[in-house]
C-alpha positions in Angstrom: -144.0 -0.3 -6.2 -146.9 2.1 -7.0 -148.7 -0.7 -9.0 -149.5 -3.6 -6.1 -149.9 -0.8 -3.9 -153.1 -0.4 -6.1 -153.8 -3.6 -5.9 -153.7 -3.8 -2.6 -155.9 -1.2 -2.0 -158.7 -2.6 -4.7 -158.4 -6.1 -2.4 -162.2 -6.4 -0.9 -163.4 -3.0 -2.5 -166.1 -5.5 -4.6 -166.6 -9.2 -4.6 -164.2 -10.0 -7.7 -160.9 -9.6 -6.0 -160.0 -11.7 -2.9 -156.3 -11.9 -4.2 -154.1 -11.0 -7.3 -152.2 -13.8 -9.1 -149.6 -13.4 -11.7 -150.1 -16.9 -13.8 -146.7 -17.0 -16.0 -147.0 -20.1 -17.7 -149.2 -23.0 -18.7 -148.4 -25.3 -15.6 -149.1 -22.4 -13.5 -152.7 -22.0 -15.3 -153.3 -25.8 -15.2 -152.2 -26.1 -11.2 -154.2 -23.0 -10.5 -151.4 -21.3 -9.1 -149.3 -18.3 -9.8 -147.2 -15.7 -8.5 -148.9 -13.3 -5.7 -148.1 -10.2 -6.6 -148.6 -8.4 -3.4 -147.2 -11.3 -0.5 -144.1 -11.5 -3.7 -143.8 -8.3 -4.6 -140.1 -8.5 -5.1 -140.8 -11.1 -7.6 -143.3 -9.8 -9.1 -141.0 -6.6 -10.1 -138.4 -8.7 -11.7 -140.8 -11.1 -13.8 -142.3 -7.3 -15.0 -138.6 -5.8 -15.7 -138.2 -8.9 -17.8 -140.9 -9.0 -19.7 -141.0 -5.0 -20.3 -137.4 -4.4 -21.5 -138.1 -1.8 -23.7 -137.9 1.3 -22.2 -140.0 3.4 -24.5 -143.2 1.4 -23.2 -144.8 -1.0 -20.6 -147.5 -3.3 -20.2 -148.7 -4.9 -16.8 -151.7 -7.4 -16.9 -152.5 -9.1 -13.6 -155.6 -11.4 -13.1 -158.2 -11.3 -9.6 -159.5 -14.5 -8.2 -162.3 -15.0 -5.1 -164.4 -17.4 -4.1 -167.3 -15.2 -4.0 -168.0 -15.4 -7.5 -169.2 -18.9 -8.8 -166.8 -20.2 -11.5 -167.3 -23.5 -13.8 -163.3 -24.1 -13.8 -161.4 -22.6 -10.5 -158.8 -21.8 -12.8 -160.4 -19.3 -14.4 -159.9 -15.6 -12.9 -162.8 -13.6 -11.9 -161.5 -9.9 -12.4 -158.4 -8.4 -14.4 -156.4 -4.8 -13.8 -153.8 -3.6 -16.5 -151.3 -0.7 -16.5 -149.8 0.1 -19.8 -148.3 3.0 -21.4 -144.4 4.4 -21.9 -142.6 7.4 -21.8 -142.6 9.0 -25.2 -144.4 12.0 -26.2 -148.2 11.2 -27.3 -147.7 8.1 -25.1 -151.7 7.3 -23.5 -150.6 5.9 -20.3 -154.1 4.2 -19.2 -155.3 1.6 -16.2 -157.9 -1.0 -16.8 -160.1 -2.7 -14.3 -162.8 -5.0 -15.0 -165.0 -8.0 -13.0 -165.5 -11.0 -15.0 -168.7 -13.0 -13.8 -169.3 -16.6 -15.4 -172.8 -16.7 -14.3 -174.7 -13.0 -14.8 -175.1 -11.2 -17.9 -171.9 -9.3 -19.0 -174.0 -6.1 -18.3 -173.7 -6.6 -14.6 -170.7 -7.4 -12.9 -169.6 -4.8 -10.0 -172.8 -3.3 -8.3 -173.0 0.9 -8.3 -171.7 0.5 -4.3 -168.5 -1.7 -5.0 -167.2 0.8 -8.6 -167.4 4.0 -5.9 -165.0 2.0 -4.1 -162.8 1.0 -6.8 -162.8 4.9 -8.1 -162.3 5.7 -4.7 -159.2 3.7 -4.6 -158.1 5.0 -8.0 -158.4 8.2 -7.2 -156.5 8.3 -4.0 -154.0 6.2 -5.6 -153.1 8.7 -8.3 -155.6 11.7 -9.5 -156.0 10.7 -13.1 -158.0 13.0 -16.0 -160.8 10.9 -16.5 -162.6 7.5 -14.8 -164.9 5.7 -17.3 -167.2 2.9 -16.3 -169.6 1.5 -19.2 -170.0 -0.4 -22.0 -168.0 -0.8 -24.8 -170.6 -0.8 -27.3 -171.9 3.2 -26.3 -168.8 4.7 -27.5 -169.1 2.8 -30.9 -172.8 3.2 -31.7 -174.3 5.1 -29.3 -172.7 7.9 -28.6 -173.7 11.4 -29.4 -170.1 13.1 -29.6 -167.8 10.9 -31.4 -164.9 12.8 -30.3 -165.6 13.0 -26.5 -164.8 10.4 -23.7 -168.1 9.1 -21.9 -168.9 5.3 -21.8 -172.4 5.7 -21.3 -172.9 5.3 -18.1 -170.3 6.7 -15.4 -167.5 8.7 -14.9 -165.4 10.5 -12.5 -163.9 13.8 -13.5 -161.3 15.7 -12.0 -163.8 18.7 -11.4 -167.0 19.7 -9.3 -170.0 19.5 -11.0 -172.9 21.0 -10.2 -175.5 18.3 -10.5 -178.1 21.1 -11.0 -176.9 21.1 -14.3 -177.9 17.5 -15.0 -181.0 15.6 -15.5 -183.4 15.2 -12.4 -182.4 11.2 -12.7 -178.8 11.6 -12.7 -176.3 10.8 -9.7 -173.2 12.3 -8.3 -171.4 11.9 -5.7 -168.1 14.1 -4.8 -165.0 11.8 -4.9 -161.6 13.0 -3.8 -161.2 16.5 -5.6 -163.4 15.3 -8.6 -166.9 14.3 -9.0 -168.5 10.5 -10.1 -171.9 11.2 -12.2 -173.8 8.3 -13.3 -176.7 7.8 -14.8 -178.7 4.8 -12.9 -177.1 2.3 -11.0 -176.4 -0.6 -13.4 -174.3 -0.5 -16.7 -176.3 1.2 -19.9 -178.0 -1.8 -21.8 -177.7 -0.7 -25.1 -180.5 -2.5 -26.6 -183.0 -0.6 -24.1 -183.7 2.7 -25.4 -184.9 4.6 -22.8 -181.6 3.9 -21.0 -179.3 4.7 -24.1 -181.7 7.7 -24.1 -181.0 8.6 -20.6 -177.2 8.2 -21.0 -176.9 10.6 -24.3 -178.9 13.1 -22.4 -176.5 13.4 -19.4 -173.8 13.2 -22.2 -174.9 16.3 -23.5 -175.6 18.2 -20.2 -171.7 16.9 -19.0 -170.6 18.8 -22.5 -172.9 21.9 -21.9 -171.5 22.1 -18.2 -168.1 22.2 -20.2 -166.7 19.1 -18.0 -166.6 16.6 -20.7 -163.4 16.0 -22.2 -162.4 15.2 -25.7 -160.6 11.8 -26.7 -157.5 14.2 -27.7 -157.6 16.0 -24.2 -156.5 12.6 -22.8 -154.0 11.6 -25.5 -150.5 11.4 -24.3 -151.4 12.2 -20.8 -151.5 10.0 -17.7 -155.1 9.3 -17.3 
């Protein structure tokens, strides 16, 4: 199935996903165990077309665990992908990675190196609209369109840009058919100003290039 062939590919693309566990129930959480979903991929599929019987929608959360990343309870995963979405019109079918680390700052999890290969692996797997890597917090407070899609700190989009166009500081790097642009190599702090500064500058050069895409642009598409 298209979605552990995903996780396959993100498996040792950073240092928060050695393996992908399904953890079904309580005993499975408390025995630190769980259903591999790419060694059981059969039964991975039929635990999902159980618990997504409607067929107007789905929802897939998985959890990543290594050893690489320093844990107070082994239990506790150290990275998390989700698939959700449905087949209705104005349905926002979207995919969701993240790295958890117990011991850093919530600010830094994946290094610049290891999210250019998990967009790399995205990309190849299916060519979405947008890739956003950031903060949450930008979007909310921070941003200077409130309409447009940028997290604050990367994104790939489905388009060459010309990094001319951008300020002297900003990276890009060609991806697949797209481009990554970033804006340093760790996630905005938003309680720095000089880096929320920087991000709402390339912001505003992404929307002069005319590359940017509005929220609605994405709504109902497969992204």
């Amino acid at each position: 199935m298209n979605f552990v062939d995903l996780a396959r590919r993100l498996v040792g693309t950073n240092r928060y996903v050695e393996e992908w566990r399904q953890v079904r129930t309580a005993a499975e959480h408390k025995a630190n165990t769980g259903l591999s979903i790419i060694t059981e991929s059969e039964e991975f599929l039929r635990f999902l077309q159980k618990e997504n019987d409607n067929q107007d929608s789905f929802l897939i959360n998985t959890t990543g665990f290594s050893s690489a990343i320093p844990r107070e309870d082994p239990r506790y995963y150290t990275a998390s992908l989700g698939y959700s979405g449905g087949l209705l019109y104005g349905a926002n079918n979207q995919l969701n990675f993240s790295g958890s680390n117990y011991v850093e700052p919530p600010e830094h999890t994946l290094t610049f190196k290891e999210w250019v290969n998990v967009i790399t692996e995205i990309v190849a797997w299916r060519t979405p609209l947008f890739v956003a890597v950031g903060s949450r917090n930008y979007p909310i407070h921070d941003a200077v369109f409130d309409h447009r899609a940028w997290p604050g700190w990367m994104a790939w989009l489905p388009t060459r840009v010309d990094g001319q166009g951008l300020p002297e500081y900003a990276r890009t790097l060609d991806i697949g058919e797209g481009t990554l642009v970033a804006t340093q190599e760790t996630n905005v702090i938003t309680t720095d100003p000089s880096q929320v500064e920087r991000a709402k500058e390339v912001e505003i050069a992404l929307v002069e290039l005319g590359v940017l895409p509005t929220k609605s642009d994405l709504i109902g598409r497969v992204i």
